[in-house]
C-alpha positions in Angstrom: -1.9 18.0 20.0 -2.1 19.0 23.9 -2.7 16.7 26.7 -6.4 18.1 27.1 -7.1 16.8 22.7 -4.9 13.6 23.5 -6.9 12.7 26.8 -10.1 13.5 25.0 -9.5 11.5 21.9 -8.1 9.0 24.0 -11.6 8.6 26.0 -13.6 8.4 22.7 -11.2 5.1 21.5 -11.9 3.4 24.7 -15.7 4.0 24.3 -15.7 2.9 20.3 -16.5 -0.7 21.2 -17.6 -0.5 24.4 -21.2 -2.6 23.6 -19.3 -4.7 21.4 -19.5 -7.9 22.2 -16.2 -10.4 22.1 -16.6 -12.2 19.4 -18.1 -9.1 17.2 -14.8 -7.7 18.0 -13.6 -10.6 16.4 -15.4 -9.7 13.5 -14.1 -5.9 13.1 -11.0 -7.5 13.0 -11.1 -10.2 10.5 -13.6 -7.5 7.9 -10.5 -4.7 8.8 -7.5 -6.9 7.8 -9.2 -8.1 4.9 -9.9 -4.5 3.7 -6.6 -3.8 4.4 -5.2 -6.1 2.2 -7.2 -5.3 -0.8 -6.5 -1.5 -0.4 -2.8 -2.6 -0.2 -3.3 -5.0 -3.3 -5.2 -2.3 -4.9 -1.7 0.2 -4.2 0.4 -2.5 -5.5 -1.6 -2.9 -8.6 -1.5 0.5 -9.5 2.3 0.8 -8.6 3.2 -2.3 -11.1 1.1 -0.7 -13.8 2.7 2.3 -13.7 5.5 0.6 -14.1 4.7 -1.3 -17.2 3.8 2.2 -18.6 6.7 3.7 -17.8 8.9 1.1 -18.5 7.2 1.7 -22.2 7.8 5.3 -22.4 11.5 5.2 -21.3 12.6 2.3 -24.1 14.6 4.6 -25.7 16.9 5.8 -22.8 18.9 3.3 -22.6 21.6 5.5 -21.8 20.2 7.0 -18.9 21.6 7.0 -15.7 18.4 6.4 -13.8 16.0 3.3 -15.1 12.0 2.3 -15.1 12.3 1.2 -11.8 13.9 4.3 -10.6 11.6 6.9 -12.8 8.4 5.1 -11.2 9.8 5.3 -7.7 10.5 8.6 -8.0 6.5 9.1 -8.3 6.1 6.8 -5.4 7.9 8.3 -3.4 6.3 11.8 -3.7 2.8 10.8 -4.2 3.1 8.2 -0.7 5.1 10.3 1.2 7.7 7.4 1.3 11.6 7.6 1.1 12.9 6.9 -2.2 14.6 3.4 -1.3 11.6 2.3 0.1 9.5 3.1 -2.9 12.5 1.3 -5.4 11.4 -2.1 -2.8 7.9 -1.6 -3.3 8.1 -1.2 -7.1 10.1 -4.4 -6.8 7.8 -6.0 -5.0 4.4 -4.7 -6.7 6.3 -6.1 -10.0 7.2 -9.8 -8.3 4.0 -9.9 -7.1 1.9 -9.2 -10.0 3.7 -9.9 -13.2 5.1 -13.5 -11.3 2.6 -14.3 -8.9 -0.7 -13.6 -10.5 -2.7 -16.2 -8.5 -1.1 -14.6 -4.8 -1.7 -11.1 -6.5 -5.5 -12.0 -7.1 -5.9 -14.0 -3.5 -4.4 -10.6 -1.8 -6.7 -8.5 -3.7 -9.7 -10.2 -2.5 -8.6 -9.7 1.1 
């Protein structure tokens, strides 16, 4: 991007909420972060079933070098853009949090 796009785009942020009052602001915030957190829980979700299917699939390779976990971070990874450690912890995580803590899991899906 050059500094004439940057400067530009940078004037049309400053202007976004410039009639907005304080407390509206507020607002944006508190309805952002809560949509946030149910398209994260909604990520998560998808991530631990995925895993639950492909923990299914890959029963009989017990002798494999790679496991569930690894097989289903492998397609996080590439579909997220993500490195492949960080998709093993968010596997582990999506798991945790919906196959042990069902009640958090539904809380953070409703934002």
């Amino acid at each position: 991007m050059d500094e004439s796009t940057r400067s530009h785009t940078h004037g049309i942020i400053e202007h976004v909420f410039e009639d907005v009052a304080d407390g509206e602001l507020i607002d944006v915030m508190g309805e952002a972060t809560r949509d946030e957190s149910t398209a994260i829980a909604q990520r998560l979700a998808a991530v631990a079933q995925l895993y639950v299917r492909r923990s299914g699939e890959l029963a009989d390779c017990e002798w494999w070098c790679a496991d569930a976990c690894d097989a289903v971070a492998a397609e996080v990874s590439a579909v997220q853009n993500i490195s492949h450690a960080h998709a093993v912890g968010q596997v582990q995580f999506a798991c945790a949090l919906w196959h042990r803590l069902p009640r958090v899991a539904r809380e953070f899906a409703r934002g």
